[in-house]
Every structure is written in structure tokens, then in C-alpha cells.
N, C-alpha and C positions, 0 to 999 in steps of 0.2 A: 440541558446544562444545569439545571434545578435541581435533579436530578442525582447528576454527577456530583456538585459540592455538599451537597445530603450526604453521601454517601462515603465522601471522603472525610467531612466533621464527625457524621455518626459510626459508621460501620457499614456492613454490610443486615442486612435483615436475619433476623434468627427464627429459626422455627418453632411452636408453641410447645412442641414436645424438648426441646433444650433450655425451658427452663427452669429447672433444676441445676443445669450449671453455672447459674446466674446466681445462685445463694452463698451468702456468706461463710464462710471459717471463722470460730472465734477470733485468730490473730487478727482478720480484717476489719471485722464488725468491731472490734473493740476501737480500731485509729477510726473506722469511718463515725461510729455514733459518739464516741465518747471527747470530738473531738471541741465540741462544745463547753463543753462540763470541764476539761482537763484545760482548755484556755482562758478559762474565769479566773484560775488562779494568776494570772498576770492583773489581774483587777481585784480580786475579791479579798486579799489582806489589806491592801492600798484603801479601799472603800471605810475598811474599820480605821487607822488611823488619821482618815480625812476628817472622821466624825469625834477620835479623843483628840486630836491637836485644837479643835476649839476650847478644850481644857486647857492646854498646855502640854508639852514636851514628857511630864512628869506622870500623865496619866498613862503614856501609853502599853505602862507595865499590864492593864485594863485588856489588852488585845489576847492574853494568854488564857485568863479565864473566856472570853468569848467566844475566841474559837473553839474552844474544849466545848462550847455551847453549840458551833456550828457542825463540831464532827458528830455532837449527841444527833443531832437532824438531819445528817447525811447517813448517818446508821440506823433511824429511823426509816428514811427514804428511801434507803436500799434495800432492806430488808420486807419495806411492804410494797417496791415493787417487785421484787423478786416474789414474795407469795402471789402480785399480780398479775404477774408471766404465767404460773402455773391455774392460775386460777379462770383466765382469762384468756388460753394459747394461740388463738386467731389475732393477735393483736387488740389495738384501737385505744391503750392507755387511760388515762385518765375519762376520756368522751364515754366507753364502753362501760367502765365501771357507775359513774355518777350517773348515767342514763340507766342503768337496770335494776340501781338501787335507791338512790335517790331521785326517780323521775327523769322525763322530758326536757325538761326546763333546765334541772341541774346540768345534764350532760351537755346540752347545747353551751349553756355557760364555758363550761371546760371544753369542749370541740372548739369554739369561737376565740377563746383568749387564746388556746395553742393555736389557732390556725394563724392568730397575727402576730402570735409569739416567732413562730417560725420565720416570720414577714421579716419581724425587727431583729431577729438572728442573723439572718443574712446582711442585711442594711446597715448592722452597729458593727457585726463582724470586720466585712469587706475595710468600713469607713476606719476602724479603728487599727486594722493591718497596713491599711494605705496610708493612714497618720504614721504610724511608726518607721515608713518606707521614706516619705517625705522629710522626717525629722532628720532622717538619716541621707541625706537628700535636698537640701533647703530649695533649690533650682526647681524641681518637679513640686513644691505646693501647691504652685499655681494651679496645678493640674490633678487634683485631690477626685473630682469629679470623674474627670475621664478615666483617669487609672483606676477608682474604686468600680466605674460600670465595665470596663474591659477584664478583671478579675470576676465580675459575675457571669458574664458572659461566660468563659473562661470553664469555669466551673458549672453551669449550664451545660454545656456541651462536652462537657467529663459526664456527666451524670447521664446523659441524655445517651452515652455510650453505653450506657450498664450498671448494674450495679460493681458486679466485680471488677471490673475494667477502671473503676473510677476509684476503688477502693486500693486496689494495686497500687495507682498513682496514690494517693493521697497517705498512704499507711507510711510512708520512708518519713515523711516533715514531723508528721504525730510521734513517731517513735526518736527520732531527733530531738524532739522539744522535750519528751520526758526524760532521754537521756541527759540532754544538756542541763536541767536539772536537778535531777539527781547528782550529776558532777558536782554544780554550784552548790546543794545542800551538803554533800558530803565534803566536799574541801572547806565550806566553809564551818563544819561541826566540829573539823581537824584541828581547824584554827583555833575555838572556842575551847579546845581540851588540850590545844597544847600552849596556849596564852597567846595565842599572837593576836588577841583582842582585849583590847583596854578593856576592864570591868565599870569602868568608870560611865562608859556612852549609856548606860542604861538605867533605870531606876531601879532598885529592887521591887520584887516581889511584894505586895501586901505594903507599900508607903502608901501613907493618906495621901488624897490630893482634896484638896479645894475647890470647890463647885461642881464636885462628879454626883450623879443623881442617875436614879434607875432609871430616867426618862432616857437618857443622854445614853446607857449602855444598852437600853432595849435600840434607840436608834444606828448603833453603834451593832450592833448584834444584825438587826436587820440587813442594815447594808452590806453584812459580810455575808451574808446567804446568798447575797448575789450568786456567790462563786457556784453556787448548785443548780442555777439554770441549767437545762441538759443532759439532770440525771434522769429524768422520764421516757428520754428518746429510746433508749432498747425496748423499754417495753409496749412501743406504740408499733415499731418494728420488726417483732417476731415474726412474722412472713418472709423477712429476708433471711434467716437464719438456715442454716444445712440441720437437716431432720439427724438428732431429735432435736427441733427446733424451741421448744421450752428450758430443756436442760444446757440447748450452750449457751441460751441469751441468757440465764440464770448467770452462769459462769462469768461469761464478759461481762454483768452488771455487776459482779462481785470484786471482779479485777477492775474494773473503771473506780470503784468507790473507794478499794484498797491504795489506786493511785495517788486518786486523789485527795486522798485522807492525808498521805503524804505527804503531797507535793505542798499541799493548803500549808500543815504543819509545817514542816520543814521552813517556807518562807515566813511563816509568820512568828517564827521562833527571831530568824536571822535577821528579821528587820527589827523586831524588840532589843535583842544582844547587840546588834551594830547602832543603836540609836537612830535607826531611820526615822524621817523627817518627811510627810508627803509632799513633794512639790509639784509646779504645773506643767515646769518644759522636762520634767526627769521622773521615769517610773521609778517605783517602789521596786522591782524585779533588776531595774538597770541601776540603782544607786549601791543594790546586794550584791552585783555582778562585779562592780566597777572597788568594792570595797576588798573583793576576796580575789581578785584577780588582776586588777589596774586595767587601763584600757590596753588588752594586748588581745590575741586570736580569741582566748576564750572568750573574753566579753562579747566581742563580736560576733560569736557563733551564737551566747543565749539570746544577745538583741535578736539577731538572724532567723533564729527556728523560734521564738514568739511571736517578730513579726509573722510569719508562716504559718503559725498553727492560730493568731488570731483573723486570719484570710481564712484558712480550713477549718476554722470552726463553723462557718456558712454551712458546710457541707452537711451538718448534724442536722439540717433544717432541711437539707434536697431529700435525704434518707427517709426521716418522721412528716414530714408534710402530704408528701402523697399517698401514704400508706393511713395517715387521718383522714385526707379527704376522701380515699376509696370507701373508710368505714362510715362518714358521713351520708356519702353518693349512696351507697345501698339502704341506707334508710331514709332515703329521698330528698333529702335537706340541703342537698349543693345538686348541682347539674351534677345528668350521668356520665359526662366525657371524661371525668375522675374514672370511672372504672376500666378505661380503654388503656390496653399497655400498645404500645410502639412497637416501633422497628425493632427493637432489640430489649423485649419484656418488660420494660421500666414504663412506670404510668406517666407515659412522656408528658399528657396537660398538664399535669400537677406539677412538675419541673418546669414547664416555663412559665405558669401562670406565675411560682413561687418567684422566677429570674426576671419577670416583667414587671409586678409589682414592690419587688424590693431595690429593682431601678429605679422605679418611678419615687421612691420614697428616700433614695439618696439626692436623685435630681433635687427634691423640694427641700431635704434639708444641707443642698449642696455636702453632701460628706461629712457634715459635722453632726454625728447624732448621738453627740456625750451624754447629751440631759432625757433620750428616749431612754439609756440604762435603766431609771427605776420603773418606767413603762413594761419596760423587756424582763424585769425579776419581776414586778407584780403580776403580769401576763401567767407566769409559771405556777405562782404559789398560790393563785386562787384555785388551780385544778390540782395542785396537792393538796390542797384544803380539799376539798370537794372529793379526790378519787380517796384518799384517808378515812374521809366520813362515810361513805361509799362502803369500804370494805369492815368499819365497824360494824356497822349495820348486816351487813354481811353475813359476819361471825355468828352478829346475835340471835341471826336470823334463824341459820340453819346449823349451826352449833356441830358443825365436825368435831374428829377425832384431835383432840389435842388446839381447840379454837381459843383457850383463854389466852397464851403466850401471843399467840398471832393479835388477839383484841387492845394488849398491850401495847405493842409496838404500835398497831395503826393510831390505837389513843394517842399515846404519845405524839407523832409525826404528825396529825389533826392539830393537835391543842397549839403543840409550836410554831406551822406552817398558818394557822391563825392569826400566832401572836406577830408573827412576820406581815403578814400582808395588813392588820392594821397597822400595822408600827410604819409601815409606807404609804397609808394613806393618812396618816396623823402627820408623819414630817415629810413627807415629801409630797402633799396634797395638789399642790401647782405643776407636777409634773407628772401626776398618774391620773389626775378629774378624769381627762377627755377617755379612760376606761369604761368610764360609767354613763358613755355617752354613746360610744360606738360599739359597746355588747349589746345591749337593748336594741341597736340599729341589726346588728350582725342579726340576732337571732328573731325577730321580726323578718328579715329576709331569709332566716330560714325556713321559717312559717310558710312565707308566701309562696316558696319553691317547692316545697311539701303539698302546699295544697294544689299546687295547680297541677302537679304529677296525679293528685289521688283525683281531681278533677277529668283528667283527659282518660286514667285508666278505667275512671267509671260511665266516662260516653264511648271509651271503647269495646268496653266489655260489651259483647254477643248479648248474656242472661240480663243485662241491666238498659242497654238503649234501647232508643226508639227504634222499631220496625223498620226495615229500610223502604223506602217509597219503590213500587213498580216505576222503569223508566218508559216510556213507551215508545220512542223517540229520539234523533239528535240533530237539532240543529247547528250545523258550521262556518264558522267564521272564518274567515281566511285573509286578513289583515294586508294589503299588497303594496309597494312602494315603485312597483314598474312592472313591464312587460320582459322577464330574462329568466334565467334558467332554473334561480332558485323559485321562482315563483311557481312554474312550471310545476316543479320539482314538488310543491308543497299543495299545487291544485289536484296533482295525481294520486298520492294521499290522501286528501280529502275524499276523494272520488269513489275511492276504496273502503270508504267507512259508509257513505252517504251520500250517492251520486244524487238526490232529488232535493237536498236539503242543504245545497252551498250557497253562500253569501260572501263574496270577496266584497274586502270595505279600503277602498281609496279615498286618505283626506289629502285634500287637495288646500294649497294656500293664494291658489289666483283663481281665479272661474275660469281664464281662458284654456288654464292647463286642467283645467276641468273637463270640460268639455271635449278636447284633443285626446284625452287620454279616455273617456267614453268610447270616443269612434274606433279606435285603435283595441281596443278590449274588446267589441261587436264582432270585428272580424277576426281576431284569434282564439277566443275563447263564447261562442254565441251560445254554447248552451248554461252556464254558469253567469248567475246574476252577480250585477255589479251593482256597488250602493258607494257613491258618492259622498264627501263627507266635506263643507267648508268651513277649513279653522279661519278665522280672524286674528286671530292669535298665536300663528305659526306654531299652534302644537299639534303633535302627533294624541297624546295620550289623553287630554279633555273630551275631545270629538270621540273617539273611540271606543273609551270607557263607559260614555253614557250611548252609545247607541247598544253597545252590550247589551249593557241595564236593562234599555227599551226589550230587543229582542228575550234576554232572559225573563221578563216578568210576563211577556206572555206568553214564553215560550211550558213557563212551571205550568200556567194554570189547564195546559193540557198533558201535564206530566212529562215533557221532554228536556234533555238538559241540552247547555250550551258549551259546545266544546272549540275553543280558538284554536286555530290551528296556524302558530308562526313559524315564517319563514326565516332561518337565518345561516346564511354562508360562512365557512369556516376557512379562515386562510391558511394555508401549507405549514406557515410559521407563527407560532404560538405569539412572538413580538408582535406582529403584524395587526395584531387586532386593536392595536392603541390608535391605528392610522383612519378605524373606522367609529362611525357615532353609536353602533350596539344599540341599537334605537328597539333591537330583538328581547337582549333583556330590558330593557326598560318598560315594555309591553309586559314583558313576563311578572316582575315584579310586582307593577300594578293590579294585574286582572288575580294571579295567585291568590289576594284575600277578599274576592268579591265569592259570595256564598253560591254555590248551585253551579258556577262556570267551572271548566274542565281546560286545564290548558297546555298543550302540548305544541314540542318544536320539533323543525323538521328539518334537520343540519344537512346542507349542500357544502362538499368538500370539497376544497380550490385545488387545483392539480398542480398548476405554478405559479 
């Protein structure tokens, strides 16, 4: 039955030689990775006017140089991940870089913040698609929680179908939303060149304003770089891409940044020309809609495909998450079950670890995770800081053909991507600290998983362990709870390794059924010793465990080991086993980490 609904959520299982047909097309890769990056901009104009309306109405002429600041940084960004696709063609982004230029320590930094960057991707995404559904919606608030975790889900088991399977679905909403504005940008540019906007809603260009300070526009600056969360993910990606797999993530990282150079511009021009006003129940996207359109289809289709592509922006997080941690897993820093692909090619652990923990982290902030935003842009910009300085170094290092242009740009996108993340830890310090609390934690456990990998590889290793001990010997344990079939079943077994050397051990919790169950063992089994055991304490595994003990310590000191041999019957029906106490693994369990014991079961199958 388990089975069955596997099969119908996921698909049918793929073979390792198809996958190849699980890789991207640019048209796909570009709605799946880019869908992150291309739905900031329903935020990331909004963010700069939150920060001049403390000025006043008058400053926000202030948003036009700034973002001409944010698209210098997105042409930065794109242009030195794009040298880092090529330079870099296996993937791993930011981690891969800062680790082989800048060290251990830096990469980890950058692996670790994108790894909870991706966490908070999903979490803010879902939460803030489900806010927009519910606004539209007031009846369904109540239920902010449940719809943002049936959306993760949701999207979970899209992914967990494929890559291309999931990218098919997801590619119609992305391509909608950029449709939808571009409509909104171009009717509304119509409007502006053929006067059907008052000149009046806005300030000119270049008017003083009163109490504007370069503190206020670098903060003002920073919060608008929000909108560039999500341009790293192509090249963390490059694995999913159809060969030649550098030259099209190149492509779709150039078409992602030409979008959204755009779309940024575009609204941020229209909300300056129309006098927008940041409010708290009305976005900045929906006051530009509702101005150039009135509330008729159109409006309702941009609200429609933002809600949607701020849900599918999640998705940019299923793509780049598991494709980070495979590059972490191979250099031993997170568990190897990252490197295991699925049913159907996709590194299924990484998909649900990414859908289980970014549930748990709506549960805790019940679906409101507005104030994790500067968590979620600071997460980003410390590993573009990091992969920037990374690829100066680089340059400097080994000085290719044509490396000074290339040293420029990363200069430049270092210096900015700096002035960005302190500019978020100076004003928005109460909302980004706990970074600097749980990288140190993050990459301390990654330490610990590293070393206990290079620990077990080097007592495994042949040339480096100990000798193995001759065995010369085996004593068997054969653990019995009655006189029946599986017993039987498990004495004849034993019998077969070691007919001179069995120990059947009965703990008993009355004497009388002690003694009863002696007499009865003499005469069906008289050649195999019996050993008695009384709990006080009606337990199976106390009495047990230490008669093991007993018999394994003096069993080592004439080099023999101790092998338990349990019995345990398997009923017809997988359900069925709830009806019994499994008292078989509970044995197993136990004796598994006592040192020198051997323990093996001897499954008796129920017929009805």
C-alpha cells in the first residue's frame, strides 16, 4: 500500500542511465532557478521606500539614484558569477569558490549561511504567498499555517518527481508573473508619455530634502539589494543544466539578470512617477497595479501571478539546496545520504530534509516570517562577499589571459556586497545577531561530521588498523521466550554454526514458571543447555544483557566471540506487527553496541 501511494505521488522509478533526460533547457532552468531572484522584486523597491518615508514623502525622488546603485551590483553579480560557472563547471557556487581560495573555514561560512539561506527561502517564500492569498481571502487567515505547510508539501513532492517534471509545472506561473509585468510596466510608461499622470504626485529630481544623510541612503541602498537574493542559485546548479552545461547556465544567468534589471527598474521608476507611499495592508506592486489599471481583470491577474511566483519562488531553494549539500557530502562535512539520488534522479534527502525543516520553521514562526527578510538577504551577501573575494584572489593568483577586467568586476561586487552586509548588521542588528550565533554552531558541526568520517575511515582502512585478532571459537546465545516453532526454528541454526557451543537463555519473572519451563526444555531439547535467568523486575533486557557481558568476557580471554542468535516471527501482514511487543528488536538494539558480540536474527515467516 506504501508502496502504491509512492508511486502514485512520485512516479514510477527511473533508470540511472536516463538521467540525462532529467536536465534542464535553458527556457526551464531559467522559471525554475530564477524564480527566487525575479520575485524579490515584489519586495525589493518596497524595502527602499520603507527606509526614505522616514524622511518624508519628499525624499523619495532618493529611490532612482539607488537603485541605478542596485542594478551597478546585479551587474557586478552577474557578471562574476557568470566567470564562476565557467571557472567552476561541477557546480557548488559560492561554498566551492571560498573554500579553494580563501580556505576551509571561509567556505564553510558560505556553504552554512546558503544552506539556511535556502531554509529561509522556502519559509519566507511559502509564508509570504500565503499572506497574499489570505489578504485576498480574509476568511482563510485563520489558517496562514496549514495552507503555508500544504504548499510545502505540495512543492516537495513536485520536486521529489524530478527535476524536469517539476520545472514543466512551475515554468507557466514564472513566465505569467513576468508577463504580467511587463504589461503593468509598459502601460504604465504609456501613461507617463502620454500624460495620463499628474507630474505633480512626485518630487523632482535632485530637490533637497531635509534630514537625508548617507547613513539613511546606504540603509536605504541595502534593503533594496534584498531583491538580488537568488541570483547565485544557477551557478550552485550547473549539474542540472543539458551539456554544454556551463554555456547555458551562463545564458539563463544573463537572461535572469536582464529580467530583472527590468522588472526592479521598471517598478521602481512607477512607484517614484506615481507618488507611491509604502503601506502595511497594500503592496507597493499592488498600489502600481490598482493606479494604472483600477481594480478590474488586470489587477487581479498581477496580484494572482505574484501571489504564485512569491509560492514558487521556494522552488529556487529545492533546485540549489541539494545540489550544495551533495558538494558539502563529498567533502565530508554534512552526512553522505546527500549524495544518494532517488527514485527518479533527484537527491531526494535533500528535498525533504529542505521540506521538513522549512516546516518546522513556519510552525515556530506560525507563517509570519517578515522580520526573518533581513536574516534571509544577510544569509546571501555574506557569500557574495566571500565567493567575490574568493575569485579576486583568484585572478591574482594565477593571472590568465585577459584577468584584469575579470579583477574589476569581482573588485567591485566584493567592496559593495560588503558595504551591504554591514549596512545590515549596523541597522538591522536585532534582526540578523542570531547569524553570528548559529554559523559558529553550523560549522563546528561541521567539523564534528568531518572528523568522525576521517575517524571511522582510518580504523577502517586495511594499511592503518589494528591486526585483526584470530577467532578461535564461537559461543551461541539463543535468547528463548517458549517452546514453538520459531524457537525451534532458531535452535537449528544455531546448530549449524556450532552444535557444541549453544546456550539457550530463558528469563523467567515467577520461579514457578521457572522451574516448569526447565522440565519441559529437558525433554524436548536434552542436548542444548538451558540457563535460566530471574528478573525482579519484569525485564527481558537487564538480566540478559549482563549475562552476555558475563559469558563474553570470558569468552575474549580464550579468543572466542559471542554470537546471539534471536529469534523473531514475521507476520503475513506488515500491519500486524503493532499487535506484537517486538521484544526481537528490542534485544537487537541493545546487544548491537556492546563490543566483541555478533548478533544476528532468524526471521520465522507466519503463513496466515
Amino acid at each position: 500500500m506504501i508502496s502504491s501511494i509512492k508511486r502514485f505521488l512520485i512516479g514510477r522509478p527511473l533508470k540511472s542511465n536516463e538521467l540525462g533526460e532529467q536536465k534542464l533547457n535553458k527556457t526551464k532552468a531559467l522559471a525554475i532557478l530564477s524564480s527566487d531572484a525575479l520575485s524579490s522584486v515584489a519586495y525589493g523597491p518596497e524595502q527602499i521606500l520603507i527606509v526614505l518615508v522616514t524622511i518624508g514623502a519628499a525624499a523619495f525622488w532618493y529611490s532612482i539614484p539607488i537603485a541605478i546603485g542596485v542594478l551597478i551590483l546585479l551587474t557586478a553579480l552577474i557578471l562574476s558569477y557568470r566567470q564562476i560557472i565557467f571557472a567552476y563547471p561541477h557546480g557548488g557556487g559560492a561554498y566551492v569558490v571560498s573554500k579553494n581560495n580563501l580556505g576551509v573555514n571561509a567556505g564553510l561560512i558560505a556553504g552554512g549561511s546558503l544552506l539556511v539561506d535556502y531554509i529561509l527561502t522556502v519559509a519566507v517564500s511559502v509564508s509570504a504567498g500565503t499572506d497574499a492569498i489570505t489578504s485576498a481571502f480574509p476568511n482563510l487567515h485563520d489558517f496562514n499555517v496549514e495552507i503555508a505547510i500544504i504548499f510545502v508539501v505540495f512543492i516537495t513532492i513536485l520536486n521529489l518527481r524530478g527535476v524536469t517534471e517539476s520545472a514543466s509545472v512551475l515554468a507557466y506561473p514564472v513566465y505569467l508573473f513576468v508577463l504580467a509585468l511587463f504589461i503593468l510596466i509598459g502601460v504604465g510608461l504609456y501613461k507617463i508619455l502620454t500624460g495620463g499622470v499628474a507630474p505633480e504626485l512626485h518630487t523632482p529630481i535632485g530637490t533637497p530634502v531635509a534630514g537625508i544623510s548617507l547613513f539613511i541612503l546606504l540603509r536605504a541602498f541595502a534593503s533594496g539589494s534584498s531583491a538580488l537574493t537568488g541570483v547565485e542559485a544557477i551557478s550552485n546548479a550547473i549539474p542540472n543544466f543539458k551539456d554544454p552545461a556551463p554555456n547555458n547556465a551562463s545564458k539563463t544567468l544573463m537572461a535572469m539578470g536582464a529580467l530583472l534589471a527590468i522588472l526592479f527598474s521598471g517598478i521602481v521608476y512607477l512607484a517614484y512617477y506615481y507618488g507611491i507611499s509604502p503601506r502595511a495592508e497594500v503592496t507597493v506592486v499592488s498600489q502600481i497595479a490598482e493606479e494604472t489599471f483600477g481594480r478590474n481583470f488586470m489587477y487581479f491577474f498581477i496580484q494572482g501571478t505574484t501571489a504564485l511566483i512569491l509560492i514558487l519562488a521556494a522552488n529556487t531553494g529545492y533546485s540549489a539546496f541539494p545540489l550544495l549539500a551533495v558538494n558539502l557530502a563529498k567533502d565530508k562535512f554534512i552526512p553522505r545520504m546527500f549524495l544518494s539520488r532517488g527514485d527518479r534522479l533527484g537527491y531526494s534527502n535533500g528535498i525533504i530534509i529542505l521540506g521538513i525543516t522549512s516546516i518546522l520553521l513556519i510552525v515556530a514562526f506560525h507563517a509570519e516570517t517578515e522580520h526573518l527578510i533581513p536574516l534571509y538577504a544577510v544569509g546571501v551577501f555574506i557569500p557574495f562577499t566571500l565567493s567575490q573575494t574568493g575569485m579576486i584572489l583568484k585572478w591574482i593568483r594565477e593571472k590568465p589571459q585577459g584577468w584584469l577586467p575579470k579583477l574589476v568586476i569581482n573588485s567591485i561586487g566584493a567592496l559593495i556586497s560588503f558595504i551591504v552586509t554591514i549596512m545590515f548588521f549596523l541597522t538591522k542588528f536585532t534582526q540578523v545577531w542570531s547569524i553570528l550565533v548559529f554559523l559558529p554552531i553550523i560549522i563546528f558541526i561541521f567539523y564534528r561530521i568531518k572528523n568522525h568520517y576521517d575517524a571511522v575511515g582510518d580504523q577502517l582502512r586495511i594499511t592503518t588498523c589494528e591486526p585483526a585478532v584470530p577467532i578461535e571459537g564461537n559461543v551461541i546465545i539463543v535468547p528463548v521466550a517458549g517452546i514453538t516453532h520459531v524457537v525451534e526454528n532458531s535452535i537449528n541454526y544455531a546448530k549449524s554454526l556450532s552444535p557444541n557451543q549453544i546456550i539457550a537463555v530463558y528469563v523467567a519473572f515467577e520461579r514457578q514458571n521457572e522451574h516448569i519451563f526447565e522440565e519441559k526444555w529437558k525433554k524436548w531439547q536434552p542436548d542444548v543447555r538451558l540457563v535460566t535467568l530471574h528478573s525482579h523486575y519484569r525485564s527481558i533486557i537487564q538480566p540478559l544483557t549482563k549475562f552476555v557481558d558475563t559469558v563474553e568476557h570470558k569468552a575474549s580471554e580464550a579468543n572466542y566471540r559471542v554470537t546471539v542468535v534471536i529469534p523473531q516471527f514475521i507476520p503475513k501482514r506488515s500491519w500486524e506487527n503493532i499487535l506484537h511487543n517486538q521484544s526481537s528488536l528490542l534485544i537487537r538494539s541493545f546487544l548491537l553496541f556492546r563490543r566483541n558480540v555478533i548478533v544476528t536474527t532468524v526471521p520465522y515467516h507466519l503463513k496466515k
